[in-house]
C-alpha positions as a Markdown table, in Angstrom:
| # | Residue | x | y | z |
|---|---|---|---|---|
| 1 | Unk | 77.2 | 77.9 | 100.8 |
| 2 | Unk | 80.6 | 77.1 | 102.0 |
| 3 | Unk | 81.3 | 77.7 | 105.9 |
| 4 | Unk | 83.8 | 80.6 | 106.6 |
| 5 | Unk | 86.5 | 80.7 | 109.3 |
| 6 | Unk | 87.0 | 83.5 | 111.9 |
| 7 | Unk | 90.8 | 83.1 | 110.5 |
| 8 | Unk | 90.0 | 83.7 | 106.7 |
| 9 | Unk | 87.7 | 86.5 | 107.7 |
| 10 | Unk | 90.4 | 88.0 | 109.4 |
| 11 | Unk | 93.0 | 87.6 | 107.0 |
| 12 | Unk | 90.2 | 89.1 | 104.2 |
| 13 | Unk | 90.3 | 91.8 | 106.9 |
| 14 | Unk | 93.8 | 92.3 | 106.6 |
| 15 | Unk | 94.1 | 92.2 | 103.1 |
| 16 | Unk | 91.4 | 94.6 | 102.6 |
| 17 | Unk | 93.9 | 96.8 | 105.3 |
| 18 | Unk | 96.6 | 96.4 | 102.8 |
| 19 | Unk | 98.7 | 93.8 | 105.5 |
| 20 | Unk | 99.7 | 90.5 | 103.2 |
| 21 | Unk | 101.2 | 87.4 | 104.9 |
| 22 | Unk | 102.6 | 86.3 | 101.3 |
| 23 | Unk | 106.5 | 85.9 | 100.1 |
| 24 | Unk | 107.5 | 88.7 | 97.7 |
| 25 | Unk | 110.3 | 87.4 | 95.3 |
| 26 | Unk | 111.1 | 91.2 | 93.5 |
| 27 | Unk | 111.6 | 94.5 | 94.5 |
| 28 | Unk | 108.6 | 95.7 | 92.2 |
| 29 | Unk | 106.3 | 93.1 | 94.4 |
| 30 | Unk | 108.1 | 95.2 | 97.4 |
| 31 | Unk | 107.5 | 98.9 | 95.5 |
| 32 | Unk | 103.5 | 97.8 | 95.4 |
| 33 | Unk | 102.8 | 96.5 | 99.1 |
| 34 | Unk | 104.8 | 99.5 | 100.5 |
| 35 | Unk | 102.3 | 101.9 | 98.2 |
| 36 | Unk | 99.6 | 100.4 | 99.5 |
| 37 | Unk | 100.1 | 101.2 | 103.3 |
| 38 | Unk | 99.1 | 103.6 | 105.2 |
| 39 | Unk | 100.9 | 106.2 | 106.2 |
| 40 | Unk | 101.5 | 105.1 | 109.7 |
| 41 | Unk | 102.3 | 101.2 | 108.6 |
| 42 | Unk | 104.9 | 103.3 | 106.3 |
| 43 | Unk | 106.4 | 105.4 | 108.9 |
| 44 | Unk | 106.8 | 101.9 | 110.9 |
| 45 | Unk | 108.3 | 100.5 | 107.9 |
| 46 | Unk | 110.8 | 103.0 | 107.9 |
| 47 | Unk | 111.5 | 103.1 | 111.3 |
| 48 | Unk | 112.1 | 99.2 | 111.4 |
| 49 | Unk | 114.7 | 99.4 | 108.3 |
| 50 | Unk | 116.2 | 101.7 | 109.8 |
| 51 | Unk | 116.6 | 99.7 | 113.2 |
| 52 | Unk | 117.6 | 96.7 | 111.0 |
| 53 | Unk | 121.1 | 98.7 | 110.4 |
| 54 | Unk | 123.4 | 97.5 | 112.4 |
| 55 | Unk | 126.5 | 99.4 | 111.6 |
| 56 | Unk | 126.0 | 103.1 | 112.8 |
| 57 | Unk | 127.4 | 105.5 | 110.1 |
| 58 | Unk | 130.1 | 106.5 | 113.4 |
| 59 | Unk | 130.5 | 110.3 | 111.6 |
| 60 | Unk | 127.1 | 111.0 | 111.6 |
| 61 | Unk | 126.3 | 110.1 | 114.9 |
| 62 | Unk | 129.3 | 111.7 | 116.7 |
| 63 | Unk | 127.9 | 114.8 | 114.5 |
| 64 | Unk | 124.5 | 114.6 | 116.1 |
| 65 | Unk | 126.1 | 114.2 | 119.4 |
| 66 | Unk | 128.2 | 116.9 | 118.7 |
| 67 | Unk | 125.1 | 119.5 | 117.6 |
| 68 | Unk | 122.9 | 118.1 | 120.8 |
| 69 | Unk | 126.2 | 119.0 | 123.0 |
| 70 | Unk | 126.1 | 122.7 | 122.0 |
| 71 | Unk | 122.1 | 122.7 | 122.2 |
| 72 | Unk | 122.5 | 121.8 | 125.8 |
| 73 | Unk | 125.7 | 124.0 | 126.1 |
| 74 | Unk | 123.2 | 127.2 | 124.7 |
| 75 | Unk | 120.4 | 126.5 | 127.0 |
| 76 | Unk | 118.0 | 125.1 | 124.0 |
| 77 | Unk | 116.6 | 122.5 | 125.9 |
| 78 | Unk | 113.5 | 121.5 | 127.2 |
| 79 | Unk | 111.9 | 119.6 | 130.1 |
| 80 | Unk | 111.0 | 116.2 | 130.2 |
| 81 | Unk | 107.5 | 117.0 | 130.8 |
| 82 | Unk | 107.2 | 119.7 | 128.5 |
| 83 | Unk | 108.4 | 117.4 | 125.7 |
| 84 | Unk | 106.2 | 114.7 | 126.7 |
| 85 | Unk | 103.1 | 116.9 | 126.1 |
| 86 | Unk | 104.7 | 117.9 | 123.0 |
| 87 | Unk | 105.3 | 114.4 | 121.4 |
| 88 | Unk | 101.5 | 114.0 | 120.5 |
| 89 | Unk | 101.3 | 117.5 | 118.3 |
| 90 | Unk | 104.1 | 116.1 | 116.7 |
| 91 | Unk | 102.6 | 112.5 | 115.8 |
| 92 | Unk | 99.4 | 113.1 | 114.9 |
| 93 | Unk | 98.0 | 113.5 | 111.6 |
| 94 | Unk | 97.7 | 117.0 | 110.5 |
């Protein structure tokens, strides 16, 4: 019987929990590791590309600014605290 590390158990771990420390060369190597995550590692996935831009499209966000400026101009807006206890009905799994 061959002696296991803690580190190749854990990486089995991971792989089993669909996280892969390997180089993908093709967008169809890409397509298969994203289908096999959860959807929480997918949602962080998206987040981070998203991040990764680093031009913001300038008309979109003047847009959003513009539609949060007449939120707060009609009264639709809420208290810090209140949104804070909010945040987790909106995360969680459902």
């Amino acid at each position: 019987m061959t002696a296991v590390s803690s580190d190749t158990r854990n990486v089995e771990r991971a792989c089993r929990g669909c996280y892969v420390e390997k180089e993908m060369s093709t967008l169809q190597e890409i397509k298969s590791a994203i289908a096999n995550l959860s959807p929480h590692d997918k949602a962080l996935l998206t987040a981070e590309l998203f991040a990764m831009n680093a031009e913001p499209d300038s008309a979109a966000l003047e847009a959003a600014l513009e539609r949060g400026l007449k939120d707060v101009e009609a009264g639709r807006v809420r208290p810090v605290e209140e949104v804070k206890t909010m945040l987790p009905r909106w995360t969680s799994k459902s």
